[in-house]
N, CA, C and O atoms as a printed pandas DataFrame, in Angstrom:
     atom_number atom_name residue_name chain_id  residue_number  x_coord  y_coord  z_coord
0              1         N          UNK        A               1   29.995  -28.271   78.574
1              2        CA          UNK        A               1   28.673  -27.668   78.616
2              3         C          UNK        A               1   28.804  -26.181   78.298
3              4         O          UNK        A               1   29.479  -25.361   78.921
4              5         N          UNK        A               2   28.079  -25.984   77.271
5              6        CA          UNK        A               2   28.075  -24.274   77.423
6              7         C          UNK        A               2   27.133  -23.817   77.419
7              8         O          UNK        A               2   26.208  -24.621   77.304
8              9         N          UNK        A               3   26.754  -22.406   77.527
9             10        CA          UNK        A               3   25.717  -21.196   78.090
10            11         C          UNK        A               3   25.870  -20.276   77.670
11            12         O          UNK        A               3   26.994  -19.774   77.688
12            13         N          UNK        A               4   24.512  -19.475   76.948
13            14        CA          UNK        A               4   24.184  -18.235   76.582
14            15         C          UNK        A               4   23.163  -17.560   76.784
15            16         O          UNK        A               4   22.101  -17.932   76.284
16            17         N          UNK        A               5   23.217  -16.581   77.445
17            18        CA          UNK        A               5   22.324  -15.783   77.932
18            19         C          UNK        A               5   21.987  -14.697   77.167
19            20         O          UNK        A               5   22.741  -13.766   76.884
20            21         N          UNK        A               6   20.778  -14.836   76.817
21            22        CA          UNK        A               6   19.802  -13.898   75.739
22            23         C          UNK        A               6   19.030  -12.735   76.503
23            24         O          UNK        A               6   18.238  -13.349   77.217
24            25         N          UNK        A               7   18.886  -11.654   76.678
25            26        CA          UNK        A               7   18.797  -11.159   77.650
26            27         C          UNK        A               7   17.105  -10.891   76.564
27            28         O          UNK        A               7   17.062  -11.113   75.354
28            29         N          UNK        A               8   15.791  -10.342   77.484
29            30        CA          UNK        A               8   14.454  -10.345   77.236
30            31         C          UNK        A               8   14.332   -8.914   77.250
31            32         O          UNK        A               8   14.584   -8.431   78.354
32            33         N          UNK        A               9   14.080   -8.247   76.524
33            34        CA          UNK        A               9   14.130   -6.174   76.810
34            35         C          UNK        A               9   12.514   -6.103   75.821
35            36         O          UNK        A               9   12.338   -6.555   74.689
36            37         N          UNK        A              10   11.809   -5.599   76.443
37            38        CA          UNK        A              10   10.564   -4.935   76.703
38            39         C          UNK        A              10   10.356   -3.731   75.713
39            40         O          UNK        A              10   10.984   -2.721   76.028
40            41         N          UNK        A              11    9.882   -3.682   75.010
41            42        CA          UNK        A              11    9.465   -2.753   73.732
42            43         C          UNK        A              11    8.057   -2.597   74.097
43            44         O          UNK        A              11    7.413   -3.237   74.927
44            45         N          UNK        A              12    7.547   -1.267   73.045
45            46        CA          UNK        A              12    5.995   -0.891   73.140
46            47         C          UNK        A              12    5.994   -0.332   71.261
47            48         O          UNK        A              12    4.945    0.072   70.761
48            49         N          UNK        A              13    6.959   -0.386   70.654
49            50        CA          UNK        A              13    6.771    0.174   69.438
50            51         C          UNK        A              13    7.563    0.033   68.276
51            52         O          UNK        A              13    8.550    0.612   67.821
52            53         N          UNK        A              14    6.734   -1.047   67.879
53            54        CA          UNK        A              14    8.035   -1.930   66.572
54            55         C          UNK        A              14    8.471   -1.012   65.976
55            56         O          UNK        A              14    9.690   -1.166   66.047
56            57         N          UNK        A              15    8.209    0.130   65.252
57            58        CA          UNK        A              15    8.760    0.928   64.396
58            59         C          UNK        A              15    9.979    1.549   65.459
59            60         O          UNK        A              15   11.104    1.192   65.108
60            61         N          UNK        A              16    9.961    2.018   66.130
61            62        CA          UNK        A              16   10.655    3.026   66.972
62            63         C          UNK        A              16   12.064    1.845   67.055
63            64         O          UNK        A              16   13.226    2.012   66.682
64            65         N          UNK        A              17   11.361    0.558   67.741
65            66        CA          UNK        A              17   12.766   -0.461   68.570
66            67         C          UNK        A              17   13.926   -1.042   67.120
67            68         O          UNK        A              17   15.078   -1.475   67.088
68            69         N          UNK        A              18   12.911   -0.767   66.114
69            70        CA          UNK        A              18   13.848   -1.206   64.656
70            71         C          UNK        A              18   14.588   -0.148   64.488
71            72         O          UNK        A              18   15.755   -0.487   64.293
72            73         N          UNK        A              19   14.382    1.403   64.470
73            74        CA          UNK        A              19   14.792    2.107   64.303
74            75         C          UNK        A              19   16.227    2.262   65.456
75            76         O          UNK        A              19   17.361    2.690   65.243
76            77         N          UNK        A              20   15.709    1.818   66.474
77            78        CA          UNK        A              20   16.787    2.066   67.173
78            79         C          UNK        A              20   17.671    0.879   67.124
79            80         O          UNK        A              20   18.807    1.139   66.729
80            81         N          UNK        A              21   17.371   -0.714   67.511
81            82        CA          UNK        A              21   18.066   -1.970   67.009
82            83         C          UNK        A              21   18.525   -2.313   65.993
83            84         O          UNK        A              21   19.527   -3.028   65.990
84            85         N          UNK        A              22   17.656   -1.721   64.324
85            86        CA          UNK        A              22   18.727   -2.091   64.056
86            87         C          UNK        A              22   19.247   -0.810   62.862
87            88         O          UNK        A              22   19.951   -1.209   61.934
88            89         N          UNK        A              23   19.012    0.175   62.897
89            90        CA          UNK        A              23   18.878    1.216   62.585
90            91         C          UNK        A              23   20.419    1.745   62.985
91            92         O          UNK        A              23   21.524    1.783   62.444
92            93         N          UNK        A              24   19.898    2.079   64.089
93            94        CA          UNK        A              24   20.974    2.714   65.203
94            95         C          UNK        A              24   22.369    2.113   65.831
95            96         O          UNK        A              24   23.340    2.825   66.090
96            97         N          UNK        A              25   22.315    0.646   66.042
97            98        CA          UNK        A              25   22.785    0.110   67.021
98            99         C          UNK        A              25   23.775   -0.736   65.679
99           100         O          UNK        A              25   24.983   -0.974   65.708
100          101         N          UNK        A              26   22.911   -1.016   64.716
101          102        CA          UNK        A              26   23.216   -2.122   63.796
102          103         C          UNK        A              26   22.643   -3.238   63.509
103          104         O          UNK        A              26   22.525   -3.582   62.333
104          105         N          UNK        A              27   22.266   -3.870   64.360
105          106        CA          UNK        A              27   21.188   -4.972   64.895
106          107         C          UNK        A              27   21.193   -5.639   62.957
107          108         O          UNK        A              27   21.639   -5.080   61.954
108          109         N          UNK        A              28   20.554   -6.894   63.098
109          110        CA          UNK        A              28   19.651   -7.222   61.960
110          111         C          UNK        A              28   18.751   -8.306   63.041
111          112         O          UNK        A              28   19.022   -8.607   64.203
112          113         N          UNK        A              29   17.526   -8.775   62.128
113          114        CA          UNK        A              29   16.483   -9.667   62.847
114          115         C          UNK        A              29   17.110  -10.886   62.410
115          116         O          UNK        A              29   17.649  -11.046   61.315
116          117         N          UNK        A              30   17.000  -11.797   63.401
117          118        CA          UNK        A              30   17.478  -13.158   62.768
118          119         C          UNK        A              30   16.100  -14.026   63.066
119          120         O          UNK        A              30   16.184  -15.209   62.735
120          121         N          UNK        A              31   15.099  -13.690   63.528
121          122        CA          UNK        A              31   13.979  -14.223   63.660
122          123         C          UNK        A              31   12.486  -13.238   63.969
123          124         O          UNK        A              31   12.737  -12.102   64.370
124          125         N          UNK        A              32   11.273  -13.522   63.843
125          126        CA          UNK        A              32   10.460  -12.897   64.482
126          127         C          UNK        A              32    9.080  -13.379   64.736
127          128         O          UNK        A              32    8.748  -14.163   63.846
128          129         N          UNK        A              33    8.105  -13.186   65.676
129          130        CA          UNK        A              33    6.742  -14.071   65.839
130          131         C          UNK        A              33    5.717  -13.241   66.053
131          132         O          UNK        A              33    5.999  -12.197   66.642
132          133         N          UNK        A              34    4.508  -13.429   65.711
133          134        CA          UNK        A              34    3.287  -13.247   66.647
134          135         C          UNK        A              34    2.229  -13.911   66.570
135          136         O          UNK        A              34    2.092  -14.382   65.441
136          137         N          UNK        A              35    1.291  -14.201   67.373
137          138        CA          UNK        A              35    0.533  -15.471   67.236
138          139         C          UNK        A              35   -0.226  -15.272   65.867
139          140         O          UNK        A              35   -0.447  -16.014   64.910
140          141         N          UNK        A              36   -0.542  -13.921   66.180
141          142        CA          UNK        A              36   -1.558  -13.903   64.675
142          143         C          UNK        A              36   -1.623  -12.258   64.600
143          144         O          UNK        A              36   -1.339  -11.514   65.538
144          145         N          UNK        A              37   -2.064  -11.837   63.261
145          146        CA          UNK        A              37   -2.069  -10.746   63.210
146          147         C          UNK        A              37   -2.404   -9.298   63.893
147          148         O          UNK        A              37   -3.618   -9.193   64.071
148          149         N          UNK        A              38   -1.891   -8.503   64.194
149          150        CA          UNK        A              38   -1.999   -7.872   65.041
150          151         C          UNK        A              38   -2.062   -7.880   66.864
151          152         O          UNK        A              38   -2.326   -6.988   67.671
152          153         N          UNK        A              39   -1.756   -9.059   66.994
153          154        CA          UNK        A              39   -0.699   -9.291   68.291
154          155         C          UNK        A              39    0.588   -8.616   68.377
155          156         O          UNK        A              39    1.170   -8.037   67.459
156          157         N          UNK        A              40    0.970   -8.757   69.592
157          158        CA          UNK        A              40    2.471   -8.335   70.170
158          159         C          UNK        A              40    3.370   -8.827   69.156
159          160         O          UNK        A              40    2.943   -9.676   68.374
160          161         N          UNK        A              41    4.535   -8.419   69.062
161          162        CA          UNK        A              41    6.125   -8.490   68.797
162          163         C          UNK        A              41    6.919   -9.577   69.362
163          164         O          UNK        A              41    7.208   -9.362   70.539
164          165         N          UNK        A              42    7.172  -10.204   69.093
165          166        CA          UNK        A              42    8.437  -11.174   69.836
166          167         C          UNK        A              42    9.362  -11.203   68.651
167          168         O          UNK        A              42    8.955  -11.594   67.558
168          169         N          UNK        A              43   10.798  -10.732   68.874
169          170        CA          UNK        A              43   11.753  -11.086   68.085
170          171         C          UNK        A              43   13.348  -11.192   68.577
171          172         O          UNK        A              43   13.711  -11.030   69.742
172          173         N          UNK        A              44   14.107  -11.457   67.599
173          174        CA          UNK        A              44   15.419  -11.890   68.062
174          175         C          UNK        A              44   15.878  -11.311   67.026
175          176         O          UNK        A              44   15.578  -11.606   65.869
176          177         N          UNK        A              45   16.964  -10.075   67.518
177          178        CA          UNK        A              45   18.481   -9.061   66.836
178          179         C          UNK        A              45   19.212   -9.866   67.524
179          180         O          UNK        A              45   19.145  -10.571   68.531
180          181         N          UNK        A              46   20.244   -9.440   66.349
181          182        CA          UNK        A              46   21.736  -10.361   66.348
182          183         C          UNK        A              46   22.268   -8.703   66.192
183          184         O          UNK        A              46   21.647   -7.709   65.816
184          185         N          UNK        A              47   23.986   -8.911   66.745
185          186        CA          UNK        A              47   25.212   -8.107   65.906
186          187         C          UNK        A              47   26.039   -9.184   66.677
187          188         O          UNK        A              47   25.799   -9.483   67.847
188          189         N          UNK        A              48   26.806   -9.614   66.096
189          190        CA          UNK        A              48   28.102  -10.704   65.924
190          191         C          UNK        A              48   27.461  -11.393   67.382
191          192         O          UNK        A              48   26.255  -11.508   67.598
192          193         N          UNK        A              49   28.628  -11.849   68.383
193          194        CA          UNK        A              49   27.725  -13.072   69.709
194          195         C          UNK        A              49   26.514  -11.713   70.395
195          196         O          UNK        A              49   25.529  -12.136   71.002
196          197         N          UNK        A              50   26.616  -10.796   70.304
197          198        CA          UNK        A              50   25.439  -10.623   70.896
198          199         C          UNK        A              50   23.979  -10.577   70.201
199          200         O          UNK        A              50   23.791  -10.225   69.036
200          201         N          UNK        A              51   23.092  -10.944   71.004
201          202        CA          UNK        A              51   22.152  -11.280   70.770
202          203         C          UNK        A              51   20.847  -11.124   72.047
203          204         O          UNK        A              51   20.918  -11.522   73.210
204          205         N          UNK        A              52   19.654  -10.392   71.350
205          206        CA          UNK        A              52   18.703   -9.703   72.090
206          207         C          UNK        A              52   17.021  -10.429   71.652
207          208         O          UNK        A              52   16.696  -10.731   70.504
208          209         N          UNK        A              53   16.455  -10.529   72.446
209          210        CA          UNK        A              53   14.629  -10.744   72.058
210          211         C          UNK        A              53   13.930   -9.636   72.612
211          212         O          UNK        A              53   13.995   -9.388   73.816
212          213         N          UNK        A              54   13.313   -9.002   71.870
213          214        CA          UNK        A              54   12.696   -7.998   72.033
214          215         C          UNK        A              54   10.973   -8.496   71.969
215          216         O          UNK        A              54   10.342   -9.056   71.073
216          217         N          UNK        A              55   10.633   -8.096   73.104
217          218        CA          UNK        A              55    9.159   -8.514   73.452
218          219         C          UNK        A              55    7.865   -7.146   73.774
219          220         O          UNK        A              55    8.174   -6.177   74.468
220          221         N          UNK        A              56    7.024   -7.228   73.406
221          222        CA          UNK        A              56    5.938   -6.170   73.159
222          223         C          UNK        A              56    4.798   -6.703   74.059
223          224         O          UNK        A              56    3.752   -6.182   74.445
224          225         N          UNK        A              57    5.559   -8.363   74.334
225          226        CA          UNK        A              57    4.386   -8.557   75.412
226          227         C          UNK        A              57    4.534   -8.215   76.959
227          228         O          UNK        A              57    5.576   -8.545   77.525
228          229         N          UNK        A              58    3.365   -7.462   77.771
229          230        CA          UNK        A              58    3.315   -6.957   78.723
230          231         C          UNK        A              58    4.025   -8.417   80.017
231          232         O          UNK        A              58    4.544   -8.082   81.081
232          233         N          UNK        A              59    3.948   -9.231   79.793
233          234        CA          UNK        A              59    4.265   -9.953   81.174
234          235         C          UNK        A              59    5.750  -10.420   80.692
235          236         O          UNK        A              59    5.931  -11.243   81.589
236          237         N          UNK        A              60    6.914  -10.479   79.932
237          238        CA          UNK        A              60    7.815  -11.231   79.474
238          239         C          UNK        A              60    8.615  -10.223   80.428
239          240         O          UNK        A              60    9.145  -10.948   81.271
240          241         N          UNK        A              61    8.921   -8.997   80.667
241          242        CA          UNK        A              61   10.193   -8.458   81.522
242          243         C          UNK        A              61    9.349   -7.105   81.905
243          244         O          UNK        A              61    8.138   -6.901   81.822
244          245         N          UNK        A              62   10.675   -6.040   82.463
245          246        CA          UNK        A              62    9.868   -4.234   82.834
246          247         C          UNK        A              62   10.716   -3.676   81.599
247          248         O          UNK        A              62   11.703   -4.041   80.959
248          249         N          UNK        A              63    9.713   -2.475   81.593
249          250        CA          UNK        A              63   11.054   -1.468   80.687
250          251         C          UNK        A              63   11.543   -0.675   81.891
251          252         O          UNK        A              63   11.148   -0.512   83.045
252          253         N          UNK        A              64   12.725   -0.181   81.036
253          254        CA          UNK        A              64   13.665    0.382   81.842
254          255         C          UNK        A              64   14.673   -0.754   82.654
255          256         O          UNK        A              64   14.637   -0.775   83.885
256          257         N          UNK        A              65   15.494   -1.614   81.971
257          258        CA          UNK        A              65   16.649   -2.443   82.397
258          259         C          UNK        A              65   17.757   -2.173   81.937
259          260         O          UNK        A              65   17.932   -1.210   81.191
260          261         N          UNK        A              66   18.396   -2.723   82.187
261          262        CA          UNK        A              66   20.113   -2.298   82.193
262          263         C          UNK        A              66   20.827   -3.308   81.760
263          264         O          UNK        A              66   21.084   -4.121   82.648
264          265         N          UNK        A              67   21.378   -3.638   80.380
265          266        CA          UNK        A              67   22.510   -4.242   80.019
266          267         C          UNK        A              67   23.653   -4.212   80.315
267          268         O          UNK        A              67   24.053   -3.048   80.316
268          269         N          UNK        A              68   24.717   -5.211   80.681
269          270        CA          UNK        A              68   26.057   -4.709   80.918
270          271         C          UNK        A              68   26.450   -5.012   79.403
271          272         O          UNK        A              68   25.720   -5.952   79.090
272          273         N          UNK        A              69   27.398   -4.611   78.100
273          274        CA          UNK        A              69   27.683   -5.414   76.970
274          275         C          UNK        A              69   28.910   -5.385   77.206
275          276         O          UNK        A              69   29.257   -4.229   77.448
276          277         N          UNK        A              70   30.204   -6.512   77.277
277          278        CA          UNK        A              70   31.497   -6.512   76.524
278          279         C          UNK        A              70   31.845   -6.146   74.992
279          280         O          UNK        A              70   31.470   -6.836   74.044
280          281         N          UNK        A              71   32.489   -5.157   74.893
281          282        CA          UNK        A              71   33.274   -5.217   73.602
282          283         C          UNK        A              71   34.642   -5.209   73.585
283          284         O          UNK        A              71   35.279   -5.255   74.637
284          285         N          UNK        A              72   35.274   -5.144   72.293
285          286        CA          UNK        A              72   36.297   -5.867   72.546
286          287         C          UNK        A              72   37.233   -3.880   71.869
287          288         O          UNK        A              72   38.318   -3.414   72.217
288          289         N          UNK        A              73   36.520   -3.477   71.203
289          290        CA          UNK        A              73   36.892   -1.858   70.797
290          291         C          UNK        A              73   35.853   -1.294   70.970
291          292         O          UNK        A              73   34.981   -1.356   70.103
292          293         N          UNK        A              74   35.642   -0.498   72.289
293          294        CA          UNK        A              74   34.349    0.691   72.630
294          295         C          UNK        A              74   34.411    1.794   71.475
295          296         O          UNK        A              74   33.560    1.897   70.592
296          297         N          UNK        A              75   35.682    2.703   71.627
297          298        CA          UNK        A              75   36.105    3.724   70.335
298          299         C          UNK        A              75   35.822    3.263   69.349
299          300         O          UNK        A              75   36.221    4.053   68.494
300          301         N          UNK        A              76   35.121    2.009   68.646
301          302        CA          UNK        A              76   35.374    2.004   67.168
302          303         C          UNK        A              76   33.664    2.169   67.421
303          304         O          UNK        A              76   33.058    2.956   66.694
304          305         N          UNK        A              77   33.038    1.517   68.313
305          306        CA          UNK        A              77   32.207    1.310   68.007
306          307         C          UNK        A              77   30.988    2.268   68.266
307          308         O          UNK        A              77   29.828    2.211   67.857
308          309         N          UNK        A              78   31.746    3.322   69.224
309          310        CA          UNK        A              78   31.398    4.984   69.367
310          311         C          UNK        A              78   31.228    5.594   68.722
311          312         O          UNK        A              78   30.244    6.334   68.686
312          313         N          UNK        A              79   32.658    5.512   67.460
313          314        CA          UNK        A              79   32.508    6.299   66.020
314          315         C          UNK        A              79   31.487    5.713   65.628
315          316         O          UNK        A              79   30.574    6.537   65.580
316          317         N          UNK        A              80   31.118    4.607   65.284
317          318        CA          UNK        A              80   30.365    3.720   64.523
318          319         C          UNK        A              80   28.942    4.743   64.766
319          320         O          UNK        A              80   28.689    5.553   63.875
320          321         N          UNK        A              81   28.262    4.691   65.686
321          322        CA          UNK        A              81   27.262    4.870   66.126
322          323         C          UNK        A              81   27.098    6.239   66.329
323          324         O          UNK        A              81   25.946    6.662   66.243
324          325         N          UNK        A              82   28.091    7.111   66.605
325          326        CA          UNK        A              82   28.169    8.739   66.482
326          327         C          UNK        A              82   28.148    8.992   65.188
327          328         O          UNK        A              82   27.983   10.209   65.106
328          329         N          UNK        A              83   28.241    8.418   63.848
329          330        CA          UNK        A              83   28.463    8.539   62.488
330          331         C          UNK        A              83   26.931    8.242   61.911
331          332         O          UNK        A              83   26.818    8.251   60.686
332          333         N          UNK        A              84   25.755    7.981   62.703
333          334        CA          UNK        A              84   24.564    7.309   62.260
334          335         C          UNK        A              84   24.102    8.359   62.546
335          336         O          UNK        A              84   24.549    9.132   63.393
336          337         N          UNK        A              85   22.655    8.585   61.517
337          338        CA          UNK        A              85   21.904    9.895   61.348
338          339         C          UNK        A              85   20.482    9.083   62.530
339          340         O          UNK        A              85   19.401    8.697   62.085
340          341         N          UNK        A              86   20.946    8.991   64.215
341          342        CA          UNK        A              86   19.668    8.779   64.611
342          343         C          UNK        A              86   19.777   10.126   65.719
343          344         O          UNK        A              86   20.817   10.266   66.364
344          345         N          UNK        A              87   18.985   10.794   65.833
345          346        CA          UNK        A              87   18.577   11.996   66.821
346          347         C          UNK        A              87   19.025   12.017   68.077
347          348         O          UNK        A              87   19.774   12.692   68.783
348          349         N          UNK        A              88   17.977   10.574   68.181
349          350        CA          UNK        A              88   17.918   10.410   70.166
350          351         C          UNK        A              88   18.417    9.713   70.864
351          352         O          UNK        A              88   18.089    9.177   71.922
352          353         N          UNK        A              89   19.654    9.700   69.975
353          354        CA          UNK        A              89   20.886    9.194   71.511
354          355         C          UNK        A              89   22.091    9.604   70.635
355          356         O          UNK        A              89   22.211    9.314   69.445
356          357         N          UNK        A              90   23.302   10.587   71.659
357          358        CA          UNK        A              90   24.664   10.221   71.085
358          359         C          UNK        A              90   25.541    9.970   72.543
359          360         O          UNK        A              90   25.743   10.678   73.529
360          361         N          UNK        A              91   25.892    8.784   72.204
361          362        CA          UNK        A              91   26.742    8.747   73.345
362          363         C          UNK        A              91   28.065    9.247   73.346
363          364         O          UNK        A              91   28.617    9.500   72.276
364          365         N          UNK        A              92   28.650    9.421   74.459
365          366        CA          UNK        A              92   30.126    9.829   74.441
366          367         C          UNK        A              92   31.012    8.884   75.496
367          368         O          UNK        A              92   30.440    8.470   76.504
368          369         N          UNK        A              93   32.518    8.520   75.241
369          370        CA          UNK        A              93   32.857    7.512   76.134
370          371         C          UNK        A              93   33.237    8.102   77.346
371          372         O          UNK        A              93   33.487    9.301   77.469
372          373         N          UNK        A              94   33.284    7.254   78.258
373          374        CA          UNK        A              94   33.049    7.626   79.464
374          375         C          UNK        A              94   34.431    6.621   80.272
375          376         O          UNK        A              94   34.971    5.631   79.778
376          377         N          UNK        A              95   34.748    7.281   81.660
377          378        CA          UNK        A              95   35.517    6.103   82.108
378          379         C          UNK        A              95   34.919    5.833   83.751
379          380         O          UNK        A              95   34.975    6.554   84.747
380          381         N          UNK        A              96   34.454    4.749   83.577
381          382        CA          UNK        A              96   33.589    3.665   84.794
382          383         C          UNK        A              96   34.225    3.672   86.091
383          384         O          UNK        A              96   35.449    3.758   85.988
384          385         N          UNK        A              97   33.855    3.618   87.121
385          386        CA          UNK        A              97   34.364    3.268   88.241
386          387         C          UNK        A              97   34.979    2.695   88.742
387          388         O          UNK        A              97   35.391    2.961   89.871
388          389         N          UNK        A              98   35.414    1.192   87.761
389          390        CA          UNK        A              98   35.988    0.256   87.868
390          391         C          UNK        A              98   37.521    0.302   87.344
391          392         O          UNK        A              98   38.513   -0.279   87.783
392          393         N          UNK        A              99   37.373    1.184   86.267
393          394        CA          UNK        A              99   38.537    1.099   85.456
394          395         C          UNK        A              99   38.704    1.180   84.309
395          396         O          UNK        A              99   39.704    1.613   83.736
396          397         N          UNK        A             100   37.248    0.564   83.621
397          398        CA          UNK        A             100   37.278    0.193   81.977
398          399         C          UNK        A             100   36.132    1.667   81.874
399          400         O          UNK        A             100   35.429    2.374   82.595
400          401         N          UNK        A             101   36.657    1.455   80.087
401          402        CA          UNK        A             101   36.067    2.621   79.597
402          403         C          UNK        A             101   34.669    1.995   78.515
403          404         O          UNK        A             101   34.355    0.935   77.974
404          405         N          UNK        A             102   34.277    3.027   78.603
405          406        CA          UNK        A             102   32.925    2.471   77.425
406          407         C          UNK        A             102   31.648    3.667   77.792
407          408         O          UNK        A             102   31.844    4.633   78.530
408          409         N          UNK        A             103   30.432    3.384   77.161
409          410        CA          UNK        A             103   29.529    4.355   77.106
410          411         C          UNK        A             103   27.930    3.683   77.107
411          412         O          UNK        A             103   27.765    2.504   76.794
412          413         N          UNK        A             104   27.044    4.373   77.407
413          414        CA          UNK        A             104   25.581    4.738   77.656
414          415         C          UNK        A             104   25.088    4.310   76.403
415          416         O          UNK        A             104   25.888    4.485   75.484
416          417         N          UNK        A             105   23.437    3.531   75.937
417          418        CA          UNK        A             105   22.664    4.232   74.806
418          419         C          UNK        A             105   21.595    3.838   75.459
419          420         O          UNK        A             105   21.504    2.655   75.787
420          421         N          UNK        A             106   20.731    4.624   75.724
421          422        CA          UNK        A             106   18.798    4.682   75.944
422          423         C          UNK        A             106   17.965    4.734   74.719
423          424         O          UNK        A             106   17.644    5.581   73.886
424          425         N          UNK        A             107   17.621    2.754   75.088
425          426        CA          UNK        A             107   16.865    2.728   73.973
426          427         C          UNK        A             107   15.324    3.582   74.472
427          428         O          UNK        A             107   15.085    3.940   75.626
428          429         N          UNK        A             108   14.476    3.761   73.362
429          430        CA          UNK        A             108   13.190    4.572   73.115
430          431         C          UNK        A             108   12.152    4.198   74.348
431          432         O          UNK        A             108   11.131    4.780   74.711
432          433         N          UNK        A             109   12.796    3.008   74.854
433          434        CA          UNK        A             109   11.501    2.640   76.305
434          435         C          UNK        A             109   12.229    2.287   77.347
435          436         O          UNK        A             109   11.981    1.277   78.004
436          437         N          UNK        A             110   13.393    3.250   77.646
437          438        CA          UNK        A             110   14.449    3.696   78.692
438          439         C          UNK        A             110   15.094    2.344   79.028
439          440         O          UNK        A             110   15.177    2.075   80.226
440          441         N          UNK        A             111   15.469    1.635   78.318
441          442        CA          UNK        A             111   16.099    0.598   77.950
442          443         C          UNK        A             111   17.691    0.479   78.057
443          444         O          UNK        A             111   18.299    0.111   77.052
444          445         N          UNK        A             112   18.487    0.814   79.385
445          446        CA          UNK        A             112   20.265    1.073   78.798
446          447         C          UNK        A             112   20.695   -0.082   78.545
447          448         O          UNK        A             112   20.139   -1.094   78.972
448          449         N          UNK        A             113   21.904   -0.091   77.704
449          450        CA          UNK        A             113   23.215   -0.619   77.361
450          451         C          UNK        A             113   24.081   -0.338   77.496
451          452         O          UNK        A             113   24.344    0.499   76.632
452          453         N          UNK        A             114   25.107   -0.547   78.309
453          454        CA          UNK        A             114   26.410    0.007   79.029
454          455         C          UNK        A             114   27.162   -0.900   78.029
455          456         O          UNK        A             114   27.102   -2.123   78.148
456          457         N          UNK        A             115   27.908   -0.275   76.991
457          458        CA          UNK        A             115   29.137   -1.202   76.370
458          459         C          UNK        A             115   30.120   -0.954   76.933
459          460         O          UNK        A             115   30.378    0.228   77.159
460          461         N          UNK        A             116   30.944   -1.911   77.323
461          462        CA          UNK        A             116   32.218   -1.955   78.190
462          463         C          UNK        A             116   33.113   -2.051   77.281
463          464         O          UNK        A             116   32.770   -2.069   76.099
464          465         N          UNK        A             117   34.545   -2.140   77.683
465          466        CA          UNK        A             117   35.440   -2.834   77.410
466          467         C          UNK        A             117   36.315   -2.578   78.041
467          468         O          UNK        A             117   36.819   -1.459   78.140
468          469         N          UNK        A             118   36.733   -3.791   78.709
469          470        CA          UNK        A             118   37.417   -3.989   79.997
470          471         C          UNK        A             118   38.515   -4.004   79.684
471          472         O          UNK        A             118   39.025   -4.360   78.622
472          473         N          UNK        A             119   39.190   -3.406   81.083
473          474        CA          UNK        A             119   40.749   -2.694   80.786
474          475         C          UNK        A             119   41.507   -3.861   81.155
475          476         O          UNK        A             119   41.007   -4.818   81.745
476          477         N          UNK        A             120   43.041   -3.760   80.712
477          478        CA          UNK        A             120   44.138   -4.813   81.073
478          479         C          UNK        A             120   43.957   -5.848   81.893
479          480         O          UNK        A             120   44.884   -6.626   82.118
C-alpha cells in the first residue's frame, strides 16, 4: 500500500503564487480548475516527488502554514533559488535545532517552506 500526501496551501493571487511557484521556486502546473470563469483557482505544481494544490478558495485550508520539505541537496538548491531574479524572498541556510541544515521561503500569503535535509 502506498501514500502521498499533497499538502492544500491557500493563495489569494494567481499572478503573485505563479510568480512565486513557479517562477521562484521552479514549480510547473501539472493541472488546473475553476468551475467557470472567473471563480477561484484550484491547481496542482509539481518539482520532481513534490507536489502542491494551491487553492484561492476561502474554506479549503488558512494562510499562513508551514511545510516541512525533504531534500536530498539544500546547498544546491539555495544556489538555485539565490540565482533567481525574484525580490521577495532570499533565503540563507540555516542550521535547525535538530541537527540538519536547510532554509526558510515565505510564500506572498505568509505561506513557509522549511527545506530540510537531514543529517547522517
Amino acid at each position: 500500500m502506498d501514500f502521498q500526501t499533497i499538502p492544500v496551501v491557500r493563495i489569494f493571487d494567481e499572478q503573485k503564487a505563479r510568480e512565486f511557484y513557479l517562477g521562484f521556486l521552479g514549480m510547473q502546473v501539472d493541472w488546473e480548475h475553476r468551475y467557470e470563469a472567473g471563480f477561484p483557482l484550484y491547481l496542482q505544481v509539481s518539482r520532481g516527488s513534490l507536489v502542491l494544490h494551491l487553492s484561492e478558495h476561502s474554506g479549503d485550508c488558512s494562510p499562513g502554514s508551514k511545510l516541512f520539505v525533504n531534500v536530498s541537496d539544500a546547498s544546491a538548491l539555495l544556489a538555485e533559488l539565490q540565482g533567481r531574479d525574484y525580490a521577495y524572498c532570499r533565503p540563507v541556510m540555516e542550521l535547525a535545532p535538530w541537527g540538519d541544515q536547510g532554509f526558510s521561503v515565505t510564500d506572498p500569503f505568509s505561506n513557509r517552506i522549511w527545506f530540510n535535509q537531514p543529517g547522517d
